[in-house]
N, C-alpha and C positions, 0 to 999 in steps of 0.2 A: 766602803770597805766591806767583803764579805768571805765570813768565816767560812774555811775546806779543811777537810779531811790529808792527812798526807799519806800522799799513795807507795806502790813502789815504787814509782820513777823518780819521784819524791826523793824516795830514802838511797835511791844507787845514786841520786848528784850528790846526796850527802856525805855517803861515801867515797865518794871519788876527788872530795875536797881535803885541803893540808891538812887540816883540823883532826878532822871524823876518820880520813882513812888512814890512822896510826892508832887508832883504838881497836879493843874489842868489841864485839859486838853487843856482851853481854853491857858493856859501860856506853854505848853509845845509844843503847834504848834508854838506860837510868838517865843521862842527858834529856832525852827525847820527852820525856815524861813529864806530862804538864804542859806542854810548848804549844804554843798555838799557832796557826796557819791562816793567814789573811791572801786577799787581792786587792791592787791597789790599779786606781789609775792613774794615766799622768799627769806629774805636779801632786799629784797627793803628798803631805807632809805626813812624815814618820814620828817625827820630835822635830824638836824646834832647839839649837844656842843655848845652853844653861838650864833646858828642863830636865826634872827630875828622872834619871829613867834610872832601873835595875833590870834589864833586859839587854839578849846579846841577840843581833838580827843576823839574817843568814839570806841570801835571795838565790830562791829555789828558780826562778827564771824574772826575767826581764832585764832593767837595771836602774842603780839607785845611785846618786849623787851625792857627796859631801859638801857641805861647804860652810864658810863662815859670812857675816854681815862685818861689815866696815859702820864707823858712823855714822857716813853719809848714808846710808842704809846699802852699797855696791855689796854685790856678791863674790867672791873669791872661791873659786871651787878647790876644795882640798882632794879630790879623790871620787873617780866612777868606780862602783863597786859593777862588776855583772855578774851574771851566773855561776853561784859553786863558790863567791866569797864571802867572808863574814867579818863585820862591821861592827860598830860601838864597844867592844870588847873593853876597851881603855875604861869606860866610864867604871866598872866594875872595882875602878882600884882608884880613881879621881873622884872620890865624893857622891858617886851616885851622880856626876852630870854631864849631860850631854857637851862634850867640849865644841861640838857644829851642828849643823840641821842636817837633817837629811831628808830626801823626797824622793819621789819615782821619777825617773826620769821618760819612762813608761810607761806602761800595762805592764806592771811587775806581782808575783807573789814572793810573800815575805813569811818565815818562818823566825818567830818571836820565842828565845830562849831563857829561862829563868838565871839570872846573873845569880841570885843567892848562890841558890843548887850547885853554879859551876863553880863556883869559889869553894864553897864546902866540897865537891868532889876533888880539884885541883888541891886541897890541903890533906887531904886522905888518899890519893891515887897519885902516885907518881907520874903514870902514863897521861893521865890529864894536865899534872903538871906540866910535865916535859912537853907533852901538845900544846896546849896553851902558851907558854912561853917561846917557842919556835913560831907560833903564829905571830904574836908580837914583834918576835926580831924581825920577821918577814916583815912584819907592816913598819915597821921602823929603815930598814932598809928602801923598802918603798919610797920614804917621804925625801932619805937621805937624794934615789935617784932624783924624784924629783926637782930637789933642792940646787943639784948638782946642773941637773938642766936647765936651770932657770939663772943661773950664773953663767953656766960656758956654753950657752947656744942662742942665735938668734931665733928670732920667732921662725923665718923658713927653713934653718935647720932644725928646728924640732917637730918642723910638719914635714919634711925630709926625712930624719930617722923615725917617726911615727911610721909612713910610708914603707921603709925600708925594710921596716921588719914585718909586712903581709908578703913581701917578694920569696916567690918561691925558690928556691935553690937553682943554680943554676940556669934562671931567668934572666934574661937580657930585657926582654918588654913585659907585661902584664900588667892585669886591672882587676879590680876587687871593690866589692860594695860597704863602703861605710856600716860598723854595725850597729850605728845610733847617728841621730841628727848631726849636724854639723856643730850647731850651737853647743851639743856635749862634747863633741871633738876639741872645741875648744875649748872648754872648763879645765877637760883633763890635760893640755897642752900649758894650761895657765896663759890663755891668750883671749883677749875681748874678740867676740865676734867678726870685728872690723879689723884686729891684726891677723885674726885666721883670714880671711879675702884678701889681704896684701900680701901675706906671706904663699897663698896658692897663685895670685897673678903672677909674684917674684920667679917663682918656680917654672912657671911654662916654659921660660927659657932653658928650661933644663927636661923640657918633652913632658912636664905635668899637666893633665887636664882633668877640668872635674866638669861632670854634667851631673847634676842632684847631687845623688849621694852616691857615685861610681865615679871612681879617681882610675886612671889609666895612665901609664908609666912608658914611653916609647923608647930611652936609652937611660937603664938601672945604672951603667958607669957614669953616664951626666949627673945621674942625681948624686953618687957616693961622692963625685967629688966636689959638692956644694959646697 
């Protein structure tokens, strides 16, 4: 890990995120203040399942992975954070604990937030308030899609509508480059490695091919009516 400076490009992805860009500016330096700027490699742990944290992350680029351990020690991905989202938020009102691990899932940098500080501004600022709690709902809605996926779709329809929604308007064919390994493809899909490769061999029949990490699409109505 090593400590940077946050630049301007820095501060317009922060801007340009749900959180930061419904603030003023004068409240989004008071946020800012104190926060510290790391780099991370891949697999680097952020927190671990149950540790203590009072800090809200933010990933100013790369991308960072959720997830929980099972007994048997299996992994279960909750959630790929990428650029311009922010993470852990929850702890801030659970105990101070990390409810899953989080790690890079890249070469990611990671902007580390004083949780006190935002809870103290959030009970003094409205506008923190109301941002704060719309982030929430957002990420609560999130888990609901998830949850919802993971009941009403089989594993190649959710590498299907994954698909479906890099397809540009008005496209009958196209291809587009994975924007992370395969193996994160499928944490976020909530699919083991080996039902992601059964569910993309499924699919050929329906004109999907993947070479690496470029998926190419030959008839977009084959695939919608999967």
């Amino acid at each position: 890990m090593k400590t940077l400076q946050l630049t301007s490009s820095d501060r317009a992805i922060l801007l340009c995120s749900r959180f930061f860009g419904r603030l003023p500016h004068a409240t989004v330096e008071a946020i800012l203040e104190g926060a510290t700027l790391s780099s991370h490699e891949e697999h680097d742990v952020l927190f671990r399942q149950g540790d203590s944290i009072d800090d809200v992350f933010f990933v100013i680029s790369g991308l960072v992975r959720l997830y929980r351990l099972g007994k048997e020690g299996r992994e279960a991905d909750v959630a790929v954070f990428p650029k311009g989202e922010m993470f852990a938020e929850n702890a801030m009102f659970l105990g101070r604990r990390a409810t899953a691990s989080a790690e890079a899932a890249e070469a990611s940098i990671i902007l580390r937030l004083d949780g006190r500080k935002l809870r103290q501004l959030a009970a003094v600022d409205p506008e923190v308030g109301q941002a704060l709690i719309e982030h929430l709902c957002h990420r609560g809605k999130m888990t609901e899609d998830l949850l919802a996926e993971d009941r009403l779709l089989t594993a190649p329809q959710r590498v299907a509508s994954y698909i479906l929604s890099h397809c540009p308007n008005g496209s009958t064919s196209f291809s587009f480059r994975l924007p992370f390994q395969k193996n994160v493809l499928a944490g976020k899909l909530g699919l083991a490695p080996e039902a992601l490769s059964r569910a993309f061999s499924t699919l050929r029949l329906s004109g999907v091919s993947v070479k690496g990490r470029v998926i190419e699409i030959r008839d977009r109505q084959a695939l919608e009516r999967f």
